[in-house]
C-alpha positions, -999 to +999 in steps of 0.1 A: +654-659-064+613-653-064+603-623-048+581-594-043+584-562-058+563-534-047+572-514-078+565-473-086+545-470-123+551-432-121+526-410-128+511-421-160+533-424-190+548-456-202+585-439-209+585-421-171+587-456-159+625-462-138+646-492-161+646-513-125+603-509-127+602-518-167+626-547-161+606-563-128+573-553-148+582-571-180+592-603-158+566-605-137+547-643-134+515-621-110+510-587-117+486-573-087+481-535-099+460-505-088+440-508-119+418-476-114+453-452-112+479-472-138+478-468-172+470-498-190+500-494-212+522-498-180+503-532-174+504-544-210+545-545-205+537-577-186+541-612-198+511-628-219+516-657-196+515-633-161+484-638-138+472-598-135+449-592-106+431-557-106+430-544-068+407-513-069+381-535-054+398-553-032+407-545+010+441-547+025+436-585+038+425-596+003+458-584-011+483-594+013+464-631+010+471-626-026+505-615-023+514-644+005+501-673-018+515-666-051+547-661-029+545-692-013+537-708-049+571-695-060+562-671-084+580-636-090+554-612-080+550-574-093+528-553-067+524-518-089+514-491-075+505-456-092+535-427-087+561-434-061+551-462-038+565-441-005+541-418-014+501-420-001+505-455-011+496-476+019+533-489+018+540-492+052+510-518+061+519-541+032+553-542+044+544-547+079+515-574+066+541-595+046+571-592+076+547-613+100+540-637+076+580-638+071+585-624+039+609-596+026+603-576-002+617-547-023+605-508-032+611-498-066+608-460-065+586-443-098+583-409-100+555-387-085+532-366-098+548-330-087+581-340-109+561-346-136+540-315-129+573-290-123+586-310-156+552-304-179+557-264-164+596-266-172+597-249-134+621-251-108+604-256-076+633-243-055+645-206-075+673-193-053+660-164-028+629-169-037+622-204-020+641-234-011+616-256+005+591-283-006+561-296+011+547-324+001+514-335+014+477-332+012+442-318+026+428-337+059+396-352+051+383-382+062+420-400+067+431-366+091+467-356+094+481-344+128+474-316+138+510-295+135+502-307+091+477-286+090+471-267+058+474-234+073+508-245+092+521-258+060+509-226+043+528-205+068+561-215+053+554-203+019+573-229+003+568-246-031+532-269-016+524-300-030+488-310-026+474-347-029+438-361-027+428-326-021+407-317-050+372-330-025+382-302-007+392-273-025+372-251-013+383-255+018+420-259+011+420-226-010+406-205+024+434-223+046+460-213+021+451-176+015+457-168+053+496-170+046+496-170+010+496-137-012+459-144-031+484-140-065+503-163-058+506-188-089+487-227-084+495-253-108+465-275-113+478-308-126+451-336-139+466-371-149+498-357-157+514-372-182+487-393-192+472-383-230+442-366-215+468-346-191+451-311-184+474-285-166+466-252-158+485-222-135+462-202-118+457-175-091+453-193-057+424-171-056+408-188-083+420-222-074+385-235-060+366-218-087+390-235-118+383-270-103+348-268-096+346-260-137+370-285-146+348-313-124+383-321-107+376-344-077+400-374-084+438-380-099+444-338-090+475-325-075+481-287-069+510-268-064+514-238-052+547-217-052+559-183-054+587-201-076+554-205-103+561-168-111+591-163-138+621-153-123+655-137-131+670-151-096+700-172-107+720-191-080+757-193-070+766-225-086+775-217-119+785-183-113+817-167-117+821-153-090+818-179-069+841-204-064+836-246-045+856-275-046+856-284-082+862-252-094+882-218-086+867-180-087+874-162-117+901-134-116+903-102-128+925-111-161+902-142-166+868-117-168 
C-alpha cells in the first residue's frame, strides 16, 4: 500500500541510518528532504527514477501541498528529515496538516545528534551516582520555550543537558548555565557529528562561549554539558557481584 513516511536520516552518516529508514529511503517514488541538514549520501540511496524535492526553501503549506498530491497520485512518498523526526522537527504540524486532509502516515525514528555525540566521546551520559538524568532541549530565542524550560531551571538539575539550536546564543546560554553549574564542569561541543567535517571538542563550560565564537559555530551545534563528561571510576550494581536481580543470584562466600 502507498504511503507516507516521515523518516529519521540520523545525524549525518550514511551507516547510522535505522534498516526500516534505508529500506523506505531506497524505495521511495518522491523523496521531499531537508536538503540544507541531510547528507547527500543519505539522498543518493534513492531511486534514479524518484522525484526529490529539496525543502530548505519552502513553508509548511508548500510541503504539505506537496506531500497531499503526490499522495493522492499514488506514489510511495519518503519525507526525510535530519536526526530523529520527534525531535525539533516540526513533526506535530505535518501530522496534524495531513490528518485533515485524511491521510495517515508513519514515523521512522533516526538517531539524534547527542547519541552520536556521547558515541564519538565513548561516554555514558548516565554514570551511576554521579547523574541519572537527561535533558534534552535548547536555548529560547526567537521560537521561546515556557517559561518552567528555562535554561537556568533546566541547569538547576545538573543532569547530563543536551543543547539544540543554541549556538546564536551562547553567550547567553553559558551565563544561564554557570548559576547552577560548577564553571569546570566538562561541555561537549559537537559540530555535524558524524558527518566527515565532524569537529568535537570538550571544554570547560567556562569557556563554552569563547570556543564557539572561535570555531564560527552558529548552525548544525549541539552542546552537552554533564558532570558524567569527567572520567569516572563509579561502576553500577548491574554487573556486580554482589548484587543479585532476577536473572541472576548474589555470589557467596565459596563462589568469591
Amino acid at each position: 500500500m502507498k504511503k507516507i513516511s516521515i523518516v529519521g536520516a540520523g545525524p549525518g552518516a550514511k551507516d547510522l541510518l535505522t534498516i526500516r529508514a534505508k529500506n523506505r529511503i531506497e524505495n521511495a517514488e518522491v523523496l521531499i528532504w531537508t536538503d540544507s541538514l541531510v547528507s547527500p549520501e543519505i539522498v543518493d540511496l534513492a531511486p534514479r527514477s524518484c522525484e526529490k524535492i529539496r525543502t530548505s526553501s519552502l513553508t509548511l503549506e508548500q510541503i504539505l501541498k506537496l506531500l497531499t498530491d503526490r499522495f493522492q497520485k499514488g506514489k510511495n512518498i519518503v519525507r526525510l528529515h535530519d536526526g530523529d523526526p520527534c525531535l525539533y522537527g516540526a513533526l506535530s504540524e505535518q501530522i496534524c496538516g495531513l490528518a485533515d486532509a485524511g491521510i495517515e502516515i508513519e514515523v521512522v525514528p533516526g538517531v539524534s545528534a547527542f547519541q552520536a555525540t556521547a558515541a564519538s566521546l565513548q561516554a555514558e551520559l548516565t554514570i551511576p551516582g554521579v547523574v541519572q538524568t537527561i535533558i534534552l532541549s535548547r536555548f529560547g530565542g526567537v521560537t521561546g520555550v515556557p517559561e518552567r524550560e528555562q535554561i537556568e531551571n533546566l541547569a538547576a538539575l545538573r543532569a547530563s543537558l543536551c543543547l539544540y539550536l543554541s549556538a546564536r546564543h551562547v553567550e547567553d546560554v553559558q551565563k544561564l548555565l554557570q548559576i547552577h553549574y560548577p564553571s569546570d564542569t566538562p561541555v561537549a561541543i559537537g559540530y555535524r557529528v558524524s558527518w566527515p567535517d565532524q569537529w568535537l571538542q570538550i571544554v570547560p563550560l567556562r569557556q563554552m562561549a569563547e570556543v564557539s565564537k572561535e570555531r564560527g559555530l552558529i548552525r548544525t551545534t549541539l552542546y552537552v554539558i554533564s558532570p558524567a563528561l569527567t572520567k569516572s571510576n563509579c561502576r553500577s550494581k548491574l554487573y556486580d557481584q554482589t548484587h543479585s536481580h532476577l536473572f541472576r543470584q548474589k555470589a557467596n562466600k565459596a563462589e568469591e
